[in-house]
C-alpha positions as CSV (number, residue, x, y, z in Angstrom):
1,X,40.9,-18.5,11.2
2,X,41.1,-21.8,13.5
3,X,41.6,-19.2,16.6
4,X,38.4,-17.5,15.5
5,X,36.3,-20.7,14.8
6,X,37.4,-22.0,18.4
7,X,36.8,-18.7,20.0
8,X,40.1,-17.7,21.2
9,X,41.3,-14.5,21.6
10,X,43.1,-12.9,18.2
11,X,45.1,-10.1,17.2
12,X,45.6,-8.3,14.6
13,X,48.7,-9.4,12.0
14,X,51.2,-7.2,10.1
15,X,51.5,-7.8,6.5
16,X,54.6,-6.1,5.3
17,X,54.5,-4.9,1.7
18,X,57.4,-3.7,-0.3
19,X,58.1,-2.0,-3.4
20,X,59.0,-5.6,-5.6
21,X,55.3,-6.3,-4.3
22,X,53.4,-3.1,-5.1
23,X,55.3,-4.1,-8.5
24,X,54.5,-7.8,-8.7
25,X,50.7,-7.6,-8.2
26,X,47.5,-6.2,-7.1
27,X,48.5,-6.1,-3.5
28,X,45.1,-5.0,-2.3
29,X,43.3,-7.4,-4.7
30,X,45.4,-10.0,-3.0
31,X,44.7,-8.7,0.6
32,X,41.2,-8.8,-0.1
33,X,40.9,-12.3,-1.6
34,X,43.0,-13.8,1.5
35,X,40.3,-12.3,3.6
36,X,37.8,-13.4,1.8
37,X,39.0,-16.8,1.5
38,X,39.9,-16.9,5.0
39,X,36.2,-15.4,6.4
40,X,39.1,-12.6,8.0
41,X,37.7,-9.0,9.2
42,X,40.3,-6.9,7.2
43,X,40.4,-5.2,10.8
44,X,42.9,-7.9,11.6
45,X,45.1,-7.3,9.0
46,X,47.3,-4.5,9.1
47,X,49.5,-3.7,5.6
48,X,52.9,-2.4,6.6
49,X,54.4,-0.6,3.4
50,X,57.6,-0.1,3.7
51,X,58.9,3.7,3.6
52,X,61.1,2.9,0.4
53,X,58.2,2.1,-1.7
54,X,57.0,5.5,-0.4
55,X,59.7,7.6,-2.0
56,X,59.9,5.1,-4.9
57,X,56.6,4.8,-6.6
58,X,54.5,7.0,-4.8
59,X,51.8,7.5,-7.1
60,X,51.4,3.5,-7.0
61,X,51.5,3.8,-3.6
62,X,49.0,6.2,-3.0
63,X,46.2,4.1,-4.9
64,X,47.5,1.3,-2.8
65,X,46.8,2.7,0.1
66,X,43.2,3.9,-1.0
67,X,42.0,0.5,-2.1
68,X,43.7,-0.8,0.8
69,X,41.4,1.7,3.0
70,X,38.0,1.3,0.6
71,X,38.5,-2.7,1.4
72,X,38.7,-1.9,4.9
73,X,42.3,-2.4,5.5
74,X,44.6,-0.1,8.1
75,X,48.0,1.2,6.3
76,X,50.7,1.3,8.1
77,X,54.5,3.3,7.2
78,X,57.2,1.3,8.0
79,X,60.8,1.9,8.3
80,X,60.0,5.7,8.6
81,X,63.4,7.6,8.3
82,X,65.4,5.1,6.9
83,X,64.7,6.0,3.2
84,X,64.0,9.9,1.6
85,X,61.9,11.0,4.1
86,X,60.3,14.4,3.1
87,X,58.3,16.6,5.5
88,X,56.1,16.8,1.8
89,X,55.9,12.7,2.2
90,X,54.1,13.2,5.8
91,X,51.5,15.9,4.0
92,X,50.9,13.7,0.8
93,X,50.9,9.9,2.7
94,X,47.6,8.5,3.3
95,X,48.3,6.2,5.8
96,X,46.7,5.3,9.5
97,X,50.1,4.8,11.6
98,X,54.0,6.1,11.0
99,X,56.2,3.3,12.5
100,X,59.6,5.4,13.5
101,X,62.3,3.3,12.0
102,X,65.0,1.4,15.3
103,X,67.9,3.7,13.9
104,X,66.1,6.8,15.7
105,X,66.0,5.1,19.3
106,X,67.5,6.9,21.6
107,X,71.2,4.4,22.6
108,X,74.0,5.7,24.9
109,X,76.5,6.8,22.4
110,X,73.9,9.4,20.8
111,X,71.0,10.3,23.6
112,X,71.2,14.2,22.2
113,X,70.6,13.7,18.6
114,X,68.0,10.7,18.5
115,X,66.6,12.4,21.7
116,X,65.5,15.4,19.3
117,X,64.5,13.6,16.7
118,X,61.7,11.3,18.4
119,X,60.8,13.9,20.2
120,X,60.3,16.0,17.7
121,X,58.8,13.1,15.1
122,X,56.2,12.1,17.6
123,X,55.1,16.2,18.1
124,X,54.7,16.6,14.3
125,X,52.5,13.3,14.1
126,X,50.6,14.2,16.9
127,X,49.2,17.3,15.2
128,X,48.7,15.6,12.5
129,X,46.4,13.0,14.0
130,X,49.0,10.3,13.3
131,X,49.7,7.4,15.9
132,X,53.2,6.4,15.8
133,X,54.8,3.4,16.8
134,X,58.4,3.7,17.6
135,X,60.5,0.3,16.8
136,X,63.6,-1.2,17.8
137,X,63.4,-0.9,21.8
138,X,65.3,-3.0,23.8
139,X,66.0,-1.4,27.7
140,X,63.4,-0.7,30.3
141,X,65.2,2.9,29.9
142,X,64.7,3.6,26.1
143,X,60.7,2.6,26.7
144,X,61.0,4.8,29.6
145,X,62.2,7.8,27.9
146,X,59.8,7.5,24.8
147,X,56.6,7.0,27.2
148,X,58.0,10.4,29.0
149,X,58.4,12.2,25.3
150,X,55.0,11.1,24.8
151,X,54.9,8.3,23.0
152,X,52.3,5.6,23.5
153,X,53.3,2.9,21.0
154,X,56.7,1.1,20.7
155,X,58.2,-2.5,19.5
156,X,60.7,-4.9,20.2
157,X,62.9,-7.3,21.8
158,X,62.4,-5.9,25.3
159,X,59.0,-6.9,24.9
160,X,59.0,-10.4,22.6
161,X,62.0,-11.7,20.7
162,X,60.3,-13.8,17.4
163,X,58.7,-16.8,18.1
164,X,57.3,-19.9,17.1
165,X,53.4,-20.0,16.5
166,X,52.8,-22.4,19.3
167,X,54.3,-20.3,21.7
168,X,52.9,-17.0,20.5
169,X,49.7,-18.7,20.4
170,X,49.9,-20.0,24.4
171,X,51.0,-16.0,25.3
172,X,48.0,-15.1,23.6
173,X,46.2,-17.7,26.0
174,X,47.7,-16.3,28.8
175,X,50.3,-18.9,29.7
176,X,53.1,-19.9,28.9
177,X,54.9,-23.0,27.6
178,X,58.2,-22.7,28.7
């Protein structure tokens, strides 16, 4: 909110949801009154459930995700792959973005196999109108690879390693305090 009142650039942030949460609380009551309270565009706040909530209380899930959407929020799937993944899951999810879970990027001990898999993970979404975002890349090869299967969105540590707030906030400034 500070960034805004000042008018510097922002971004949007991921808010990661799990199953214990979807259990807890109203998760999109609570996402709404933070972005009330805050004066926030729910455009710059992006719920990441993760894919194990999915499988485990799916009916819970799937009015999550339509509040969620009715308050303005983007859903995200996170961890996709690591849990029970069903093809069914893909057809019955409601969600704006699948986020390919690290354990399917490509590494040198198993090209073939992961190879496949992205590949043929990011050709489903695609006809289904879903962006995917693949995580877990750390080479200039594994990014190089995925943009040449087609993929347009990836994370991690070859682009940003965590960091502290000050220092994400002077990136976002376009310098750099170290």
């Amino acid at each position: 909110r500070e960034r805004l009142n000042r008018g510097l650039r922002v971004v949007p942030i991921s808010l990661n949801v799990s199953r214990v949460d979807i259990l807890a609380c109203d998760v999109a009551e609570h996402m709404g009154s933070l972005a009330a309270q805050y004066n926030l565009p729910p455009e710059l706040m992006h719920i990441e459930i993760t894919e194990t909530a999915y499988t485990g209380e799916s009916e819970a899930v799937d009015k999550l995700t339509a509040d969620l959407h009715t308050r303005g929020f983007s859903t995200y799937m996170d961890d996709f792959g690591t849990g029970q993944s069903t093809l069914a899951m893909l057809k019955n999810v409601n969600v704006d973005v699948i986020k390919l879970d690290r354990t399917f990027v490509p590494t040198d001990r198993d090209q073939g196999r992961s190879t496949q898999i992205i590949s043929s993970m990011l050709e489903m979404a695609q006809s289904l109108h879903l962006p995917v975002v693949v995580e877990g890349v750390e080479t200039n090869e594994q990014a190089n690879m995925l943009r040449q299967m087609g993929a347009r969105y990836a994370q991690g540590f070859l682009y940003y390693r965590p960091m502290q707030a000050k220092d994400f906030e002077a990136l976002l400034d376009g310098g750099n305090n170290n």
